[in-house]
Kinemage of the C-alpha trace (Angstrom):
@kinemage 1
@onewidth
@group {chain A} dominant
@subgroup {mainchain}
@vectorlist {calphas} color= white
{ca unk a 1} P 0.000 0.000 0.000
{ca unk a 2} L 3.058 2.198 -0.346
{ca unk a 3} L 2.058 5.592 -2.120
{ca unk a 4} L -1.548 4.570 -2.410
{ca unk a 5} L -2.864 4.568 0.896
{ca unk a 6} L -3.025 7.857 0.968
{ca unk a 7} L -5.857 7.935 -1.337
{ca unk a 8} L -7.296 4.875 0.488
{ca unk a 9} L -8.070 6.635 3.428
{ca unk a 10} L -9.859 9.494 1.566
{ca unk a 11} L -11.763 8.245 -1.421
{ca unk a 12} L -12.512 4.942 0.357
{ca unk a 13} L -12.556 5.956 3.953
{ca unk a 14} L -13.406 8.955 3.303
{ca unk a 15} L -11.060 10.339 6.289
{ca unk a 16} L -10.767 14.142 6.132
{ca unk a 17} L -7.268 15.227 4.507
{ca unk a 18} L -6.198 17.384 7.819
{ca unk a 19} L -7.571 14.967 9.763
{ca unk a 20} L -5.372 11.914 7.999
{ca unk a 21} L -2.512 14.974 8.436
{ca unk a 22} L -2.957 15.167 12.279
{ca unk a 23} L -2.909 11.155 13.004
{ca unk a 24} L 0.095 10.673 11.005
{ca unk a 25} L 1.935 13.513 13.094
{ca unk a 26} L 0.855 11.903 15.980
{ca unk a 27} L 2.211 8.815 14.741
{ca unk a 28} L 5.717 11.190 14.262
{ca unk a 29} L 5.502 12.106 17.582
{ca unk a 30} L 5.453 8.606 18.974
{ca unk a 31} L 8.136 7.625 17.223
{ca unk a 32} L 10.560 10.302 18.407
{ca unk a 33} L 9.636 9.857 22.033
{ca unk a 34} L 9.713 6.074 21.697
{ca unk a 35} L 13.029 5.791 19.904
{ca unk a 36} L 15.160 5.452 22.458
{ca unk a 37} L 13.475 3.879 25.280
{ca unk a 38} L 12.840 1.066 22.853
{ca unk a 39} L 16.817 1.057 21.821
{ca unk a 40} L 17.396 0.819 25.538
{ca unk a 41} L 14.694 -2.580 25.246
{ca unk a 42} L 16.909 -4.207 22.072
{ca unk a 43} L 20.080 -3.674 24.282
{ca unk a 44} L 18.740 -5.129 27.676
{ca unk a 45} L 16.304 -7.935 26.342
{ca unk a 46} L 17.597 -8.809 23.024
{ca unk a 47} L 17.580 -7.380 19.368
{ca unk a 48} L 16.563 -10.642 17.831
{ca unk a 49} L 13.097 -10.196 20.839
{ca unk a 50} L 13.007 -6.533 19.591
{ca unk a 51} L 12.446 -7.345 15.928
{ca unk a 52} L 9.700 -9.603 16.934
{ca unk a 53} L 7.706 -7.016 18.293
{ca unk a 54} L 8.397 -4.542 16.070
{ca unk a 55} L 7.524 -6.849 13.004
{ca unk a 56} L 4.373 -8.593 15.410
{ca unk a 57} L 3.059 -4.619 16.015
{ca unk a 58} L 3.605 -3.663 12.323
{ca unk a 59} L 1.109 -6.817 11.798
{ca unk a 60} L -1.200 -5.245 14.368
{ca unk a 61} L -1.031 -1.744 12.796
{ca unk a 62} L -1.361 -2.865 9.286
{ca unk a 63} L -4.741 -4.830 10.084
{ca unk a 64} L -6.265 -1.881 11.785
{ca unk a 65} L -5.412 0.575 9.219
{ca unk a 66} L -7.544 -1.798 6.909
{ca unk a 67} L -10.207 -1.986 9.271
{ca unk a 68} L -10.166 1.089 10.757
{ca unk a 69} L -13.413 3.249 10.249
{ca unk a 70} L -13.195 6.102 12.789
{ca unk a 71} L -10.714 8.734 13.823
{ca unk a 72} L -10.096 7.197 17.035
{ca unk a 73} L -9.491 3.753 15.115
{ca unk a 74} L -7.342 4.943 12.097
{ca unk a 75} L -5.389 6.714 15.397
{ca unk a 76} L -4.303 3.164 17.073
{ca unk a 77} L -3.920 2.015 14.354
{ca unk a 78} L -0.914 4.854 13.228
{ca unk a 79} L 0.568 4.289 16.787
{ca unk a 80} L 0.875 0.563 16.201
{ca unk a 81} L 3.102 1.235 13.350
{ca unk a 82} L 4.612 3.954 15.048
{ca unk a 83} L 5.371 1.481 17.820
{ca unk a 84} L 6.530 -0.952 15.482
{ca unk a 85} L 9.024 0.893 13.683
{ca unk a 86} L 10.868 2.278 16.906
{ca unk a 87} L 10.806 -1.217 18.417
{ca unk a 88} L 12.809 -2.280 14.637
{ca unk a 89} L 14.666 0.952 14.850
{ca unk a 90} L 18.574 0.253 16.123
{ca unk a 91} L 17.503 -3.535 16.640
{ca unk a 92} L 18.116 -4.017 13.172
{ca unk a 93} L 21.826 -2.638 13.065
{ca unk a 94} L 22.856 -3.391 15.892
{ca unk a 95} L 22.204 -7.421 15.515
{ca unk a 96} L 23.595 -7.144 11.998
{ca unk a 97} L 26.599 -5.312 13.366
{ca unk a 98} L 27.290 -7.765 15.830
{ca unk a 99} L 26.956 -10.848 13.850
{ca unk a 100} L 29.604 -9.596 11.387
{ca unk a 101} L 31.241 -9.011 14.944
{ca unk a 102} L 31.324 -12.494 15.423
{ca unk a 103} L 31.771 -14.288 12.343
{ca unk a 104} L 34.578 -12.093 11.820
{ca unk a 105} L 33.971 -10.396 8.906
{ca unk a 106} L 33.530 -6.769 11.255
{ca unk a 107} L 34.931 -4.606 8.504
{ca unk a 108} L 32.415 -5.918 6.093
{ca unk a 109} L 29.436 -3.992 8.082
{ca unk a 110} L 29.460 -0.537 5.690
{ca unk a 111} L 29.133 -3.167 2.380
{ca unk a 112} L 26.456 -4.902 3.652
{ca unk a 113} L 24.717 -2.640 5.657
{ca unk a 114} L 25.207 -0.378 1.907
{ca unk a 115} L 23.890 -3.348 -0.098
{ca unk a 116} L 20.753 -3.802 1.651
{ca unk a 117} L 19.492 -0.755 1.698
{ca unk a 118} L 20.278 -0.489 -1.652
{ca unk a 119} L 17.904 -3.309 -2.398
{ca unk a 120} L 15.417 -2.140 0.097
{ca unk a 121} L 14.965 1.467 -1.850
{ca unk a 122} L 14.751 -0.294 -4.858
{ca unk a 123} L 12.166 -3.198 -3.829
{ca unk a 124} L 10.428 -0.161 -2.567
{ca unk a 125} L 9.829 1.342 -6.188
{ca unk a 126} L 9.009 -1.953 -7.303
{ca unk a 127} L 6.207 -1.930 -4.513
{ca unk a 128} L 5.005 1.219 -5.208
{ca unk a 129} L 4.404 0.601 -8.734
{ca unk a 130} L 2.963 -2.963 -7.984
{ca unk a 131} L 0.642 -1.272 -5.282
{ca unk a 132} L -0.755 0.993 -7.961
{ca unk a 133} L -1.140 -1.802 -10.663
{ca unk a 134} L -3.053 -3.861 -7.780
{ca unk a 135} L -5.659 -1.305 -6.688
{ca unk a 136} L -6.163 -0.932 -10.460
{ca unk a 137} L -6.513 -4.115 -11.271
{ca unk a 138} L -7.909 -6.395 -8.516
{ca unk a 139} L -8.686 -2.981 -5.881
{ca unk a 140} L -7.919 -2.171 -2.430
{ca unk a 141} L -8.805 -5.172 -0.337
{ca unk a 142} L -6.049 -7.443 -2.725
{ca unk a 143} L -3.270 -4.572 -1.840
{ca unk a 144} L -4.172 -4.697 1.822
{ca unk a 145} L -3.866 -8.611 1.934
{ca unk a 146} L -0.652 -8.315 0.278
{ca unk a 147} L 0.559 -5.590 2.593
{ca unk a 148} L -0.548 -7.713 5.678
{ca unk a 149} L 1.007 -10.802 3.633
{ca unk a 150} L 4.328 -8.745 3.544
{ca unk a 151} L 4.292 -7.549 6.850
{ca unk a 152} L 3.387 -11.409 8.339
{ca unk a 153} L 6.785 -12.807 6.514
{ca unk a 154} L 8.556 -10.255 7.906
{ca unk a 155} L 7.729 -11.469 11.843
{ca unk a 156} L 8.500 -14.815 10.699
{ca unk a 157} L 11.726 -13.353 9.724
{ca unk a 158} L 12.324 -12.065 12.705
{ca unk a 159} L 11.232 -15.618 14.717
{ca unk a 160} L 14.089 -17.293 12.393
{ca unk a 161} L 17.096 -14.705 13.002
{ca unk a 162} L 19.801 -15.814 15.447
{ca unk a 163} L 21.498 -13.423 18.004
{ca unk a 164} L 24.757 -13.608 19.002
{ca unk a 165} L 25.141 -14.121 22.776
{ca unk a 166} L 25.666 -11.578 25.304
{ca unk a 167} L 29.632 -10.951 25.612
{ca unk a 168} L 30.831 -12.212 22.652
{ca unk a 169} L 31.983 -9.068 21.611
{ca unk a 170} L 35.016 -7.031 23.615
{ca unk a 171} L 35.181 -3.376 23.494
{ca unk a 172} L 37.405 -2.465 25.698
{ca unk a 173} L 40.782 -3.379 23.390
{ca unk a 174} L 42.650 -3.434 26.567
{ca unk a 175} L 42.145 0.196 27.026
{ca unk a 176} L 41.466 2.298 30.544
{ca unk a 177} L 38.240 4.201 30.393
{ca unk a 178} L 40.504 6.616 32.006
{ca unk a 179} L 43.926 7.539 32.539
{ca unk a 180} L 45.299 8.474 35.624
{ca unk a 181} L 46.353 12.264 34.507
{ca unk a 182} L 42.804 13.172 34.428
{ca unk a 183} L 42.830 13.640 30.569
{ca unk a 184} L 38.890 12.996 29.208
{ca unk a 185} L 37.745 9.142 29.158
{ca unk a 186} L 37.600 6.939 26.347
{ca unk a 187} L 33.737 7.206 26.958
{ca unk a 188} L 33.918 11.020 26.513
{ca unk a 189} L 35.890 10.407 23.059
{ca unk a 190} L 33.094 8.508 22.174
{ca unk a 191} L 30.379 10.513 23.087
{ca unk a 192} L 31.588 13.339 21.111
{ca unk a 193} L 32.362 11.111 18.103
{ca unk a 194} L 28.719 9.731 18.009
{ca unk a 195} L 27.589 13.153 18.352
{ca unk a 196} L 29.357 14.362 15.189
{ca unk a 197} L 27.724 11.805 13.026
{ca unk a 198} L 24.578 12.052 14.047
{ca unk a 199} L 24.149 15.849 13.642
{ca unk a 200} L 25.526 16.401 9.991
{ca unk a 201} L 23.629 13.713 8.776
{ca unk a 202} L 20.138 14.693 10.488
{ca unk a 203} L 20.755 18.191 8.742
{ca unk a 204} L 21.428 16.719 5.046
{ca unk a 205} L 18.213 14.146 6.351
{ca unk a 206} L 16.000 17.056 7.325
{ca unk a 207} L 17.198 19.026 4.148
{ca unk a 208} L 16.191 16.174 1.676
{ca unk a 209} L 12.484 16.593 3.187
{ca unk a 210} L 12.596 20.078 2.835
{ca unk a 211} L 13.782 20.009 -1.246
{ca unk a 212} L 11.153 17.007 -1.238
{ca unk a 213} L 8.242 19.347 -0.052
{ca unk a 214} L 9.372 22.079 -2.027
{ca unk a 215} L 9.208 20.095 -5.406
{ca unk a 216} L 5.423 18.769 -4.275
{ca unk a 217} L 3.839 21.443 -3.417
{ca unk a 218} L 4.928 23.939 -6.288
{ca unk a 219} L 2.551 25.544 -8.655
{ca unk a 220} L 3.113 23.379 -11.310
{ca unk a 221} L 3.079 19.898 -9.570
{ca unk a 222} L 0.679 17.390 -10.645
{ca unk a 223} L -0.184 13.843 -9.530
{ca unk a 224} L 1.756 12.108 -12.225
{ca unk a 225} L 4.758 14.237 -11.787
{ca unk a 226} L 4.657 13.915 -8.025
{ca unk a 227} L 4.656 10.289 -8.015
{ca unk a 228} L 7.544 10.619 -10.589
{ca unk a 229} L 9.524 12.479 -8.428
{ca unk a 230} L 8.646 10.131 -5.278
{ca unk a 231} L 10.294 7.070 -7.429
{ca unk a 232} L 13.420 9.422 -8.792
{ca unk a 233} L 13.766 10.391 -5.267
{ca unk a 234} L 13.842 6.533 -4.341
{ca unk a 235} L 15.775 5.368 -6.523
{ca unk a 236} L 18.165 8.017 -5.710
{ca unk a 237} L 18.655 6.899 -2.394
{ca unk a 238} L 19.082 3.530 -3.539
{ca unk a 239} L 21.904 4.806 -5.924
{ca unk a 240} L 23.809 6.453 -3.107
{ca unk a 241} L 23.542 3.065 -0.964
{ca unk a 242} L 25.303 1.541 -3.594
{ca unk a 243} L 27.917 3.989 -3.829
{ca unk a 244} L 28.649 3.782 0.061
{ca unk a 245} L 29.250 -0.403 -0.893
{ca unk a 246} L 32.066 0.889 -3.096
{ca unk a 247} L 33.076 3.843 -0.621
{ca unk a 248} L 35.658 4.366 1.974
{ca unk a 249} L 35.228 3.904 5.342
{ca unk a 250} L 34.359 6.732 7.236
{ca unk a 251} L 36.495 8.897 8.792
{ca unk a 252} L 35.531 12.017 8.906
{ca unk a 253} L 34.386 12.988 4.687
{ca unk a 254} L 30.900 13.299 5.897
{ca unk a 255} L 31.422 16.603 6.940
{ca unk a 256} L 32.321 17.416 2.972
{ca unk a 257} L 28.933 15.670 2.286
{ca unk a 258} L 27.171 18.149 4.571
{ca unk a 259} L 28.667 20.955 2.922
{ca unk a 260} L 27.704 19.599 -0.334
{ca unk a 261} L 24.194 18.975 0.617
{ca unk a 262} L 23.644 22.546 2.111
{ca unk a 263} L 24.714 23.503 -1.212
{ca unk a 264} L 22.255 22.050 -2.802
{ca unk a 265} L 19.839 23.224 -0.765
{ca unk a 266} L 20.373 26.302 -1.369
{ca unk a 267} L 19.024 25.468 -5.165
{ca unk a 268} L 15.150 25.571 -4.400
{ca unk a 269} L 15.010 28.309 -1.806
{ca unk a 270} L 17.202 30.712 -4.420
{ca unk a 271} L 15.154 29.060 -7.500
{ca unk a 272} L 12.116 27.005 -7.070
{ca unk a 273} L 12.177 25.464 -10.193
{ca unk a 274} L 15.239 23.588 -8.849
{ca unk a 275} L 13.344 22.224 -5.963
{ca unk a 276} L 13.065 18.523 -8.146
{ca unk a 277} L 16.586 18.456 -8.754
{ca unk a 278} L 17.830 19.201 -5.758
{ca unk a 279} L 15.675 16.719 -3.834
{ca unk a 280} L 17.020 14.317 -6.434
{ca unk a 281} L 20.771 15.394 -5.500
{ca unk a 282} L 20.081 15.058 -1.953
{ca unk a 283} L 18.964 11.821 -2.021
{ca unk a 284} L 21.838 10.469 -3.257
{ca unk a 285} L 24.107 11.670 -0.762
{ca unk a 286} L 22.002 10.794 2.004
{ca unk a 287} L 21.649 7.418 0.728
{ca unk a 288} L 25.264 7.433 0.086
{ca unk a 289} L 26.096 8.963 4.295
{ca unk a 290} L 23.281 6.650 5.990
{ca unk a 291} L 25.500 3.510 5.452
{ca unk a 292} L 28.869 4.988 5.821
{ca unk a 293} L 26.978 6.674 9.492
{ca unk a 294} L 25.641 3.320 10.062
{ca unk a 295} L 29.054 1.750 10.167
{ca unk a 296} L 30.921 4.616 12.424
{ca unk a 297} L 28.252 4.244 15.037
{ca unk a 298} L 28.272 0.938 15.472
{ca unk a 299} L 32.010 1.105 15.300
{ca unk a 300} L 31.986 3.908 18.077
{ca unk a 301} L 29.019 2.261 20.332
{ca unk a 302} L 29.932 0.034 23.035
{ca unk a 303} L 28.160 -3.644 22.657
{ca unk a 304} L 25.281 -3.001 25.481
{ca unk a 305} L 24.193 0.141 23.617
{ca unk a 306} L 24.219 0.033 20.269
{ca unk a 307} L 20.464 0.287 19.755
{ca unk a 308} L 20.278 2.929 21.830
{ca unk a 309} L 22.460 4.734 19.824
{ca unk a 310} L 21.189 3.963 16.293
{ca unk a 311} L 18.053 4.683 17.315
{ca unk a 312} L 19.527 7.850 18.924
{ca unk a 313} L 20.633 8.711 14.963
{ca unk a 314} L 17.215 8.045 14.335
{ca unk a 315} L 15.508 10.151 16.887
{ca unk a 316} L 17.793 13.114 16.174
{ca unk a 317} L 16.589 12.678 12.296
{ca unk a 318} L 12.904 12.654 12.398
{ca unk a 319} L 13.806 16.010 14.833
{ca unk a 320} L 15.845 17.530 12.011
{ca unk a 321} L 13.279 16.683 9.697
{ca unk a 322} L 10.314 17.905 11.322
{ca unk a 323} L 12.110 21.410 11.721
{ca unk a 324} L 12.995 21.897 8.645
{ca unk a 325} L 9.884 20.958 6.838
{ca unk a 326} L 8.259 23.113 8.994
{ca unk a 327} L 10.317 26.243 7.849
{ca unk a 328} L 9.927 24.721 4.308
{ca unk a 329} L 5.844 25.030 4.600
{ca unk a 330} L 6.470 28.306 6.306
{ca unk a 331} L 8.931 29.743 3.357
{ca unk a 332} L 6.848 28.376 0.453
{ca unk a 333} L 3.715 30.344 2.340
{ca unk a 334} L 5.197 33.425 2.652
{ca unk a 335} L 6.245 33.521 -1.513
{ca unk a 336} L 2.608 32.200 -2.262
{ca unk a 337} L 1.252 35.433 -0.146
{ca unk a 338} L 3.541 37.886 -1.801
């Protein structure tokens, strides 16, 4: 139902636009202020548990967004999902992290962490456009079974998984978390590392909204070329994953990316007709930056938080995000008015 359930819920359901507006926020919301609490979760009860819930709750959600035929039912249902995603969140990179940990192929992570989300961007265009060929062809109910079809496999997924055991993993390298001079801990070091890859990358995440929003809600957008862009923009992403399989490790470049991305940014506000283009540019190096950030963080993170922290990175992106595409709305009102 990816890109079509939007019109689902108001030709079908026939759910008030602002109203489908407000419950999805809400469903934001949740996820920021359930983000880490549920990293802390994956890192005290298991990631492999973690991914259960988060796949059995996506289930849950799915179903009532099918059923739901109320405000206060289409509501639940966005905070299942919300719930589910933030219970996924971290889980997911941290367990991957740690069983390339353990089988010893560590500096392997970036590639494979690259790769898949590579294919997951560009399964996700390949769902879109199946969605839309589904509702057309057999209608909503066959989409929906599919979707709740999708969502199923992916909890018994998450059943099969394996997670390494607690403590097979040693972070300490020998190393004092402090020296005796006084000089800042290791865990400092560390906290100030994760900080400066989560904060350039939540800007360039929060800027690729912003070009996004920019390039759908300009005078001359239309439904084709919207869902157009919404597949380019995909596909983008996907195209920078696969870069970051091919890329360097990280060590510090991202910062170039960020200047690069600001750049680029700077295309839509200056000239709108660039708003496409430059929400096209962004998504590449965003998809290129998530894998390379994916990497350094679990590199950085010690082995009893490394969901918190990747879903820390997450948090601190849906923040960015909501910002900016709030002073994109605000900016694109103001030069409507003038």
């Amino acid at each position: 139902m990816h890109g079509v359930y939007l019109l689902w819920l108001v030709q079908e359901r026939g759910f008030a636009p602002a109203l489908i507006a407000s419950i999805l926020a809400a469903g934001d919301v949740c996820v920021f202020a359930l983000e880490v609490p549920t990293g802390w979760f994956a890192d005290r009860f298991g990631y492999r548990l973690s991914l259960m819930i988060g796949s059995a709750l996506q289930v849950c959600g799915m179903v009532a967004f099918w059923q739901a035929a109320a405000a206060p039912e289409l509501l639940l249902a966005s905070l299942l999902v919300a719930a589910g995603d933030t219970f996924r969140s971290g889980a997911d990179q941290a367990l991957f992290y740690r069983t390339c940990a353990v089988l010893g192929v560590e500096a392997e992570f970036q590639t494979r962490q690259a790769r898949t989300d590579a294919a997951g961007h560009a399964s996700l265009v390949g769902l879109l456009l199946l969605g839309g060929a589904i509702v057309g062809v057999a209608g909503y109910t066959a989409a929906w079974l599919l979707e709740v079809g999708l969502c199923s496999a992916g909890f018994v997924l998450a059943c099969l998984m394996v997670e390494p055991p607690a403590g097979a993993l040693d972070d300490s390298n020998g190393e004092p978390e402090d020296d005796q001079r006084g000089r800042p801990s290791r865990a400092a070091s560390r906290v100030w590392t994760i900080a400066s890859l989560i904060v350039p990358t939540a800007f360039l995440d929060g800027a690729a909204g912003a070009a996004a929003f920019l390039a759908q809600t300009s005078d001359d957008a239309s439904l084709a070329g919207v869902t157009g862009l919404v597949a380019a923009i995909t596909l983008a992403e996907a195209a920078g994953a696969w870069l970051a399989a091919r890329a360097w490790r990280n060590d510090g470049r991202q910062f170039g990316l960020l200047a690069c991305g600001a750049a680029v940014l700077a295309v839509p506000l200056l000239f709108v007709a660039g708003a496409a283009i430059a929400a096209v540019a962004l998504a590449v190096v965003l998809g290129l930056i998530l894998p390379l950030r994916a990497a350094a963080l679990q590199g950085a993170a010690s082995d009893g938080v490394r969901a918190r922290i990747a879903s820390l990175a997450s948090a601190c992106d849906m923040a960015c995000s909501t910002l900016m595409l709030l002073a994109a709305g605000a900016w694109s009102t103001r030069r409507r008015t003038r």
